[in-house]
Backbone as CSV, one residue per row, in Angstrom:
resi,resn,N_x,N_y,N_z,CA_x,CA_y,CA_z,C_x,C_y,C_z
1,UNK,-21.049,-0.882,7.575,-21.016,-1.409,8.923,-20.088,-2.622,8.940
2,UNK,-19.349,-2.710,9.927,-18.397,-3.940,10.007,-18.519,-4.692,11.111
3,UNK,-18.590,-5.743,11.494,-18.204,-6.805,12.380,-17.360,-7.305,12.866
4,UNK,-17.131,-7.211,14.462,-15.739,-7.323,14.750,-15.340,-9.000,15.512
5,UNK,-14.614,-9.639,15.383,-14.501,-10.703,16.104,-12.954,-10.336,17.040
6,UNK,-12.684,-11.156,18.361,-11.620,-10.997,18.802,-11.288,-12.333,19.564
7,UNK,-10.150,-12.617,19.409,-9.703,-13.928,19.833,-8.107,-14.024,20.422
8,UNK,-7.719,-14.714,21.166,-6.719,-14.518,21.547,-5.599,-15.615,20.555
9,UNK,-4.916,-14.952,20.301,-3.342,-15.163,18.896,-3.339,-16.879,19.006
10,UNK,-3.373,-16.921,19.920,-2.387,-18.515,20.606,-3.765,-19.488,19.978
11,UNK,-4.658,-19.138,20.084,-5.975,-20.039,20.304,-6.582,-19.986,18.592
12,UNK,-5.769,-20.703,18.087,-6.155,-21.577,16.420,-7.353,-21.457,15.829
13,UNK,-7.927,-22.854,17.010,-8.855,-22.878,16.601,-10.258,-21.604,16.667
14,UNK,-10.475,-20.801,17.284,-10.782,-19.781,17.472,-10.913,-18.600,16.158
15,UNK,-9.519,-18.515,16.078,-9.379,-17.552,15.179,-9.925,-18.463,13.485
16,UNK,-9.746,-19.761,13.384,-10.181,-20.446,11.969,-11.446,-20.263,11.631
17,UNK,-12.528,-20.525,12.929,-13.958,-20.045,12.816,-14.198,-18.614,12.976
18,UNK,-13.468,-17.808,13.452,-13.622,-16.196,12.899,-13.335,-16.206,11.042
19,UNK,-12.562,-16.950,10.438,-12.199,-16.699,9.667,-13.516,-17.745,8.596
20,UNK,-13.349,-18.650,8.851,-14.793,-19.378,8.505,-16.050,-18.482,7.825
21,UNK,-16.447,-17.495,9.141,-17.435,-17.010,8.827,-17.386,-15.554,8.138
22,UNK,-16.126,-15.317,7.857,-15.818,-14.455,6.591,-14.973,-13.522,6.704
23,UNK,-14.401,-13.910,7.834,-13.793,-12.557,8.467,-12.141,-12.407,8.265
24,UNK,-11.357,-11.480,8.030,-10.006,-11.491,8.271,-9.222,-10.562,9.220
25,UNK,-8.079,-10.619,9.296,-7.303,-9.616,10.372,-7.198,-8.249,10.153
26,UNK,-7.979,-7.911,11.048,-8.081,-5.618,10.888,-7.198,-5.462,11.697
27,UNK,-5.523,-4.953,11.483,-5.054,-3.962,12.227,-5.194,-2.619,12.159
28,UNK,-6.337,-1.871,11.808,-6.533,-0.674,11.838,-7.411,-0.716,12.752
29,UNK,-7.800,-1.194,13.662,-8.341,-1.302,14.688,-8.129,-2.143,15.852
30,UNK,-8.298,-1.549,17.212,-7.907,-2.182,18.627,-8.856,-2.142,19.316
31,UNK,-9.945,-3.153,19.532,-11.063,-3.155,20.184,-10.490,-3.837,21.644
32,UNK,-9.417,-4.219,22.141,-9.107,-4.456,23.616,-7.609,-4.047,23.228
33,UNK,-6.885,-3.144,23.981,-5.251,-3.330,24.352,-4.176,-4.008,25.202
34,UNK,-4.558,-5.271,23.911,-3.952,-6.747,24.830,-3.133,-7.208,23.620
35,UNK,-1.870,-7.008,23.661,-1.095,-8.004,22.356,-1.447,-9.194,22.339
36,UNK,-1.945,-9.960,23.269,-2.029,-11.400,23.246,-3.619,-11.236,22.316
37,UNK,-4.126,-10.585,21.633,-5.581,-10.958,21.364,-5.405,-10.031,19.850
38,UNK,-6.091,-10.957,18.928,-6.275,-10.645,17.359,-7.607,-9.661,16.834
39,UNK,-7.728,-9.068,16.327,-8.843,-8.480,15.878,-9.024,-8.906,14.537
40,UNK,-10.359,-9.621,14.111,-10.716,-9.520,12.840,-12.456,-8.806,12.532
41,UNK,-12.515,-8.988,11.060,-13.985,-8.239,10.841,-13.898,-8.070,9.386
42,UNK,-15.421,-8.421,9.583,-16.063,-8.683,7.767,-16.981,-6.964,8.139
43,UNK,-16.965,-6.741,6.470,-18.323,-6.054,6.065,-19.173,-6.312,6.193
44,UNK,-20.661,-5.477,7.081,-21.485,-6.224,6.602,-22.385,-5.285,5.645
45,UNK,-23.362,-6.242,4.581,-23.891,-5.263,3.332,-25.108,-5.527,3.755
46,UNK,-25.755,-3.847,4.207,-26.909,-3.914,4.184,-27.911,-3.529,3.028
């Protein structure tokens, strides 16, 4: 199972606390079709 975060590119700080909490950049996935907005996502282990 994975976890998705989404944030828009421009917005730093945003994307640092996606990344904080473990997460990095998935381009194998497009959860909105907006270039202006990043997708990241951790594993999660159940």
């Amino acid at each position: 199972m994975k976890i998705y975060g989404v944030a828009v590119k421009e917005n730093i700080p945003s994307v640092k606390i996606l990344k904080k909490l473990g997460m990095d950049i998935d381009d194998t996935v497009v959860i909105y079709d907006d270039s202006k907005l990043v997708t990241l996502s951790v594993k999660k282990i159940v």
